[in-house]
N, C-alpha and C positions, 0 to 999 in steps of 0.2 A: 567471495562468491557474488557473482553478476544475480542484479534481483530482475524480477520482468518487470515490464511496464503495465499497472491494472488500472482501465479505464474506469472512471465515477462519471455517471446520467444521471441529471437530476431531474425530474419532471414533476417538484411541486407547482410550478405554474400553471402544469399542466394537468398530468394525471392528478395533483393536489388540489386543483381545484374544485373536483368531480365531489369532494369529500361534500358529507348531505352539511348544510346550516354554513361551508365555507365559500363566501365570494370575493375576491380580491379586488382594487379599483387596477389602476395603473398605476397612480404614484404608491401602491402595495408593490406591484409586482417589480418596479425600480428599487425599492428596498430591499425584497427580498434577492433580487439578482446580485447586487451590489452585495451580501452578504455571502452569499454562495461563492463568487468569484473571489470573496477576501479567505474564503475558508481553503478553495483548492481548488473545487470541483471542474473536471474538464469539459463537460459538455452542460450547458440550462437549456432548457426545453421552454423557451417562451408559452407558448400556447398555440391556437387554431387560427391566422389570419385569416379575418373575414367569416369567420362563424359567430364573431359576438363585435359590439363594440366596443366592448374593454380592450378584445386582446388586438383588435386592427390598431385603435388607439396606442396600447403599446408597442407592436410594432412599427409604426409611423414612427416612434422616439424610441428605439430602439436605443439602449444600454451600452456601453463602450466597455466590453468585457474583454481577460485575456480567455476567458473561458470561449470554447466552440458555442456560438449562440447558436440557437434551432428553432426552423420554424416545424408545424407539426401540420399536419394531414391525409389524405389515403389516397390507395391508389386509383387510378383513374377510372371513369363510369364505363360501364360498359356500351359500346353504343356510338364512342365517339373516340376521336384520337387522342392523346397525352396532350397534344398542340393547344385543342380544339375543345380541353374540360376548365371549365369556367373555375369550378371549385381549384384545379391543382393549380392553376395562375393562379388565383389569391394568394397560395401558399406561397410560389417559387416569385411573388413579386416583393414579398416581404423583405428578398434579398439577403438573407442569413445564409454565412458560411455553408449551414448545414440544414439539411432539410429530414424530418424525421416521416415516413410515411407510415400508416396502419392497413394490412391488408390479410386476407383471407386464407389460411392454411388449410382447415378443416374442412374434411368432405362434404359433414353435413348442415355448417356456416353456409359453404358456397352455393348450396344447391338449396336450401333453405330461404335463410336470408338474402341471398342477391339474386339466387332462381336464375341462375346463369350454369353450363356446362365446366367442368373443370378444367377442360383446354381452355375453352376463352380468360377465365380466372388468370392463369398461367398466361395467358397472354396478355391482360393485362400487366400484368406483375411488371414481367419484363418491360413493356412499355412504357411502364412510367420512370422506374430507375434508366434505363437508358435516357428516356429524355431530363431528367436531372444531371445526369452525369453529361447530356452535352451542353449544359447550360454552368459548368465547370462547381456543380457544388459537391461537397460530401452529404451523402447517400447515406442513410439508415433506416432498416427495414422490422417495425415492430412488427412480429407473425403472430398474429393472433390466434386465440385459441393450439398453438403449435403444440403442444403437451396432451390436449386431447385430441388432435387431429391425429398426432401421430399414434397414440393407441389406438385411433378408430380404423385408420390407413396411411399406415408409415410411409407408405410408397409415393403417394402422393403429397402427403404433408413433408417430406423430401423434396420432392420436385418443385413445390412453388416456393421455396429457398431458396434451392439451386437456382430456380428462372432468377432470380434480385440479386445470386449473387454473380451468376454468368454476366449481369448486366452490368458489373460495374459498382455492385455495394458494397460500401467499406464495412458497415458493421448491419450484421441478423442477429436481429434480438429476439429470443427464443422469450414466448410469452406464457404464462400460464393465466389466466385471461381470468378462470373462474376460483383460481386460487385451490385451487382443490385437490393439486400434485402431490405427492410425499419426496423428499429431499431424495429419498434413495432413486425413487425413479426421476426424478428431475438431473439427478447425476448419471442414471441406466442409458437415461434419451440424449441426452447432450453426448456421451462417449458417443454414442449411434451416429451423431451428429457431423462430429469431426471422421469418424471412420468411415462416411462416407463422400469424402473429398473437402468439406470446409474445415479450412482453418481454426483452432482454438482462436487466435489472436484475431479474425473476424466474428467473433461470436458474442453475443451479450444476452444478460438474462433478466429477463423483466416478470418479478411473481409479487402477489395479489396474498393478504394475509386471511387469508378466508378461516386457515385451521391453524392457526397464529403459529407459521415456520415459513412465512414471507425471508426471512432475515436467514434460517438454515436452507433453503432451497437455494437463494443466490449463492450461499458458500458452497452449497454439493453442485452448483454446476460449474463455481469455479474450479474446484478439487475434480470436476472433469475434465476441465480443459480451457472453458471459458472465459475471455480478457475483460470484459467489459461487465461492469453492474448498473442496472437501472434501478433508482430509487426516488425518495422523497422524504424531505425534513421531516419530522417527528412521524411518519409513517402514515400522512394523510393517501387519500385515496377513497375511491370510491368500495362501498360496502363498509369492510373491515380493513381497507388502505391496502399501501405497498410496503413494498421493503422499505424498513426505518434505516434511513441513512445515517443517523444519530446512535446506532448500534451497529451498523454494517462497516463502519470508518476505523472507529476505534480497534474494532476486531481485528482486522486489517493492517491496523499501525500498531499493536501492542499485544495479540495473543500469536502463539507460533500454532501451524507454522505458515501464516503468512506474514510475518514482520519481517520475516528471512528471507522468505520466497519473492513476495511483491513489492515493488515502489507504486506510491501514489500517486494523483499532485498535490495533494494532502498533506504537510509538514506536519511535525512533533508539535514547532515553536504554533501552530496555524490549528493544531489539536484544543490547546487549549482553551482556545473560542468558542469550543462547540455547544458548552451546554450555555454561554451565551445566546451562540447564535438561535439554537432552538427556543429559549424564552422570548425572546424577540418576535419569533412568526410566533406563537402563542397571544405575545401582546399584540400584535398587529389585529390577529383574529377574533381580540377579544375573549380569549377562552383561558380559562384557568391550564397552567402546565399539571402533567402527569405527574404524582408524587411519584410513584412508582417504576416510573419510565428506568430501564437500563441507563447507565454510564450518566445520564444527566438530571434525572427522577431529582426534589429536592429530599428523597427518601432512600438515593441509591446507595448511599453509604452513612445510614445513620442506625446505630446499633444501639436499642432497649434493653434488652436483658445486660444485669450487673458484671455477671459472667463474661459476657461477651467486651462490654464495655473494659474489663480490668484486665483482659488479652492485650486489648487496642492499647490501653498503657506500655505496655512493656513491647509490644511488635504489632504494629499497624496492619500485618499481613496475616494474622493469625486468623482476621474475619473480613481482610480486603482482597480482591484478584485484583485491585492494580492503584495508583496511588489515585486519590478525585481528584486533585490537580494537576493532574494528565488531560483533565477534558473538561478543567473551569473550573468542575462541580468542588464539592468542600465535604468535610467528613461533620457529621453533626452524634453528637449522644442526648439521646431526646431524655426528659423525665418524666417518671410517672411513677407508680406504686411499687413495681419490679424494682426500684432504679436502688444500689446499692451506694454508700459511702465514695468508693472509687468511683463510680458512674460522675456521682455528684462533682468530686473534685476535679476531675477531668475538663466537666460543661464549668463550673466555675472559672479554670485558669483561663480557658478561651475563653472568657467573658474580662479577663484579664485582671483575676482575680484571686489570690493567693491564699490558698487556707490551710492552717495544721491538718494532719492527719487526725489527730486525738483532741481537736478543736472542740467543745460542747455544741458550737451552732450546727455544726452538719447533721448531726440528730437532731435538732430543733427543726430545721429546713423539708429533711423528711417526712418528720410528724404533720408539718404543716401540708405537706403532696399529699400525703396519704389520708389526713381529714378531709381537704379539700375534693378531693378525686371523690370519695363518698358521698359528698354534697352535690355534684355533678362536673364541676370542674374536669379536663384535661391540660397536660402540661407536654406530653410527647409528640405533640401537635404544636400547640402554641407557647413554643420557644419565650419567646419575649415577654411575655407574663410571667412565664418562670422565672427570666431574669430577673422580673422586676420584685418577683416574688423573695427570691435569694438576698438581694441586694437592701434588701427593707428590714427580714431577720438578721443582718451581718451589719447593720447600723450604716448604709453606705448608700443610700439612695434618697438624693434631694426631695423636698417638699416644693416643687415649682409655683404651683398653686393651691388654691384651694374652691373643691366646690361645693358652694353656699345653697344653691337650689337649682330645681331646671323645671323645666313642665310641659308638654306636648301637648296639643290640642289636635284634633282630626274633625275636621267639617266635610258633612256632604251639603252640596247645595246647586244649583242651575249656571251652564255660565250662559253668554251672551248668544249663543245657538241653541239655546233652550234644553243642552245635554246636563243628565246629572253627572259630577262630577266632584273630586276627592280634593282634599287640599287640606296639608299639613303644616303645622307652624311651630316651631320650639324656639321657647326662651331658655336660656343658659342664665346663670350668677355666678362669675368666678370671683376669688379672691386674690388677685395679683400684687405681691409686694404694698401690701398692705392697703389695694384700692381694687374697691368692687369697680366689676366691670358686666354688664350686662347688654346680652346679642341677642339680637330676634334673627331667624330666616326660618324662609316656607320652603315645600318639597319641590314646589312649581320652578321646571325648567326655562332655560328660553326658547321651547318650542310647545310650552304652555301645556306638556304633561306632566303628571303627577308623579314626584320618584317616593314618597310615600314618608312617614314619621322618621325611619333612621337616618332616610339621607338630610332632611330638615336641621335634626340634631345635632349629624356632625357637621353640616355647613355652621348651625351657630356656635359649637362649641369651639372652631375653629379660627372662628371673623376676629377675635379680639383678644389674644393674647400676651397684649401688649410689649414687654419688651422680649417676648417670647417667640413674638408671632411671627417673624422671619422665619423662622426655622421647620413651621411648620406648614407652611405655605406650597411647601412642594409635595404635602403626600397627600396620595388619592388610595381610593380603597379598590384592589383587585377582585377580591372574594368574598362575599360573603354568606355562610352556612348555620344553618338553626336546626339545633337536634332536641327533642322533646325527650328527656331522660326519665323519667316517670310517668305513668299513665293516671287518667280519671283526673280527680281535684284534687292530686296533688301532687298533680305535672309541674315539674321543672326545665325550664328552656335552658339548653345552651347555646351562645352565639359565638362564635367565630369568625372573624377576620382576618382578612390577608390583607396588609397595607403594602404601599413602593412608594419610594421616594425618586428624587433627581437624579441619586446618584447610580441609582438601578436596586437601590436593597430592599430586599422584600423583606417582611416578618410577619407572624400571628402573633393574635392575643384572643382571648377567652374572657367572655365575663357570662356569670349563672343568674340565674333569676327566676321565679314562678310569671314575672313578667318580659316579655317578651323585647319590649322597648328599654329597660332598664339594666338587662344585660345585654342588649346592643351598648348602651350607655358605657358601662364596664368595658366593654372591647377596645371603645373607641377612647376612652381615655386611657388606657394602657399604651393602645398605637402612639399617643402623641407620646407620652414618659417616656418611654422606651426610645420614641427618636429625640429627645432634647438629652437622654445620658450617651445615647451614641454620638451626636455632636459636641461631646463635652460640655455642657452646659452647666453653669452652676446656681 
């Protein structure tokens, strides 16, 4: 059976940027392009020429994509020609294949917001895709607000599609603008759509996660008829984002019935990148990833309950819809209190480490979760403490070092512009192969702010590790999170870190404490154990 051809939009550069606290530079948005075009994706949405300096900037060194590149902006002002608008030249001088414009369906948009009559509207419409279309580019027409225009007046929210597409545009991207569609009508209006003269294979649907079914609206307007999807990495966008193309892909290549139905240009072999490539715009951004997230979450296939975990033993599919290395991610069995015998041996062998069934230690290891966890401790969380945890009861985890003391000071005091100002300083004492080794560093950056006592601490506890200290020279700390698990006087801190190395591997570690700098301490020394046994270190 012949499959169709279904077009993938990407417009994290664009509509992703709109997301509140995201700004990308240029050399962001050459990375991110350069990753989208290794993934598949047919069309990247650069951004707005000429409405910011980033994005002129990046179009001036515009990316060498096989991907359709796109410049973005609207249709023409009212008032003056398509020739003669200052704004649509910036756009069509960017010279990109494709040109995306944004313009006005809605009754109560046009007469509203532009305070212009619906003929003229219409006549603009038309006039701008015609003048694109004689300047030889491809044309596409995001119709804004189109999902509520059409319930307000189908007749017209009709017509100023038809005017874009009479003119020559290759693809009407049906928008729901305020995200606020249900999937049934978003598939009710798209039928409407094509039954009234446009094409399925011209159509595309760009929706807004307002009432989190951004990702089911674009399937119900494909299962209408619709070729094209517009989206965005991890589901940035402004509000509550767009459709997450990191769930909209996968669906696509691996649940029926569109693995049957559609080809992408999306590969199997080019799938498995994905929950790469979405960590990557996270670390670009700065933001910790979504445990939780579908298909690439580092939570999206990790099963707690014993129950669950002693399924996965015997058939991966008993608590999986599809394998995680289909799309990068990895199957994880977290521990904690719930966690049964099987659970255990399971997270042991993938630590690569072989245990009897009727072994004594496995009940020791437990007892040990299950004290710990009462003290404040988590382990279903922070993986790599448990390793380290296991590995220490099973007699198999080195002594690298040893530490002798540490101590942290915090000064307030004046600097040289007469501000009060913080500044932290930690001394470390390790025992390294039988020679003390002692590190001072303060919190103070090279921009002369203050990153506070924990970042002091692990900078010293890290300077001198002697013949150690290669190895951990490449990890820097992702995340980190303080949970107060007791209240009054005699609260208990939990601290948690996410560490990453060179080679991209992330892990946690947990350390507890009634003090707050001292089970930072604990976190940050697990981080480093944790990576001198994963480099094999002895």
């Amino acid at each position: 059976m012949t499959r169709e051809r279904l077009s993938l939009f990407d417009t994290t550069l664009r509509d992703g940027q709109q997301t509140q606290g995201v700004q990308f530079s240029a050399s962001d948005k050459h990375q991110i392009a350069q990753a989208l075009d290794a993934l598949g994706i047919d069309y990247i949405e650069g951004g707005w020429p000429g409405a910011n300096p980033t994005d002129s900037a990046f179009f001036e060194d515009a990316p060498k994509t096989r991907a359709t590149f796109t410049a973005f902006g609207m249709t023409k002002r009212a008032g003056m020609s398509a020739e003669n608008d200052d704004v649509l030249a910036a756009v069509l001088n960017a010279n990109t294949p494709a040109v995306c414009l944004v313009g006005k369906t809605h009754e109560f948009h046009v007469k509203t917001a532009l305070g212009i009559s619906l003929e003229e509207n219409t006549a603009n419409i038309a006039a701008s895709f015609a003048h694109i279309k004689a300047q030889g580019r491809e044309a596409i027409f995001d119709a804004e607000h189109f999902f509520d225009g059409f319930k307000s007046n189908p007749d017209y929210a009709l017509q100023a599609i038809h005017a874009a597409y009479d003119a020559g545009t290759r693809w009407i991207a049906l928008c729901d603008t305020n995200g606020g569609t249900l999937p049934a009508d978003i598939a009710r209006i798209t039928k409407a759509v094509i039954d009234s003269g446009i094409p399925g294979d011209h159509l595309g649907i760009h929706t807004h996660n307002d009432t989190e079914q951004a990702v089911a609206g674009s399937l119900a307007a494909v299962d209408a008829g619709a070729r094209q999807i517009q989206g965005t990495l991890n589901g940035l966008g402004e509000r509550c984002g767009n459709a997450n193309l990191t769930a909209v892909i996968p669906i696509l290549l691996l649940k029926e019935p569109y693995a049957s139905q559609f080809e992408t240009g999306v590969t199997l072999e080019a799938l498995a990148g994905l929950t790469r490539t979405s960590r990557m715009l996270d670390d670009i951004l700065n933001r910790v990833s979504q445990k939780q997230a579908a298909f690439v979450g580092a939570s999206a296939f990790a099963h707690k309950a014993g129950l669950h975990a002693s399924a996965i033993l015997k058939d991966p599919t008993t608590y999986e819809h599809i394998d995680p290395g289909a799309v990068g991610n990895e199957r994880i069995i977290p521990m904690s209190n719930q966690a049964g015998q099987s659970n255990l041996r399971k997270r042991l062998t993938e630590m690569g480490i072989e245990v009897a069934p009727k072994d004594p230690a496995l009940a020791r290891i437990l007892d040990q979760i299950k004290v710990r966890e009462g003290q404040g401790y988590t382990y279903d969380v922070a993986q790599a403490s448990f390793e380290l945890l296991a590995r220490n009861e099973l007699g198999v985890l080195p002594e690298f070092f040893e530490v002798k003391r540490y101590r942290v000071t915090i000064e307030r005091r004046k600097n040289k512009r007469d501000q009060m100002v913080s500044l932290s300083e930690a001394v470390v004492v390790l025992k390294v192969d039988g020679k003390k080794m002692l590190s001072v560093s303060e919190s103070m950056d090279e921009h002369g702010t203050d990153r506070g006592p924990v970042n002091a601490l692990s900078k010293a506890l890290a300077k001198d590790l002697g013949r150690y200290q290669s190895y951990v020279e490449d990890i820097r700390l992702v995340d980190f999170k303080v949970r107060i698990t007791q209240g009054g006087t005699e609260a208990v801190t939990r601290v948690i870190i996410d560490s990453e190395d060179g080679k991209g591997r992330r892990w946690s570690t947990v350390g507890v404490s009634a003090n707050l700098v001292d089970a930072s301490f604990e976190a940050l020394l697990d981080a480093i154990r944790w990576k001198l046994v994963q480099d094999g270190v002895t």
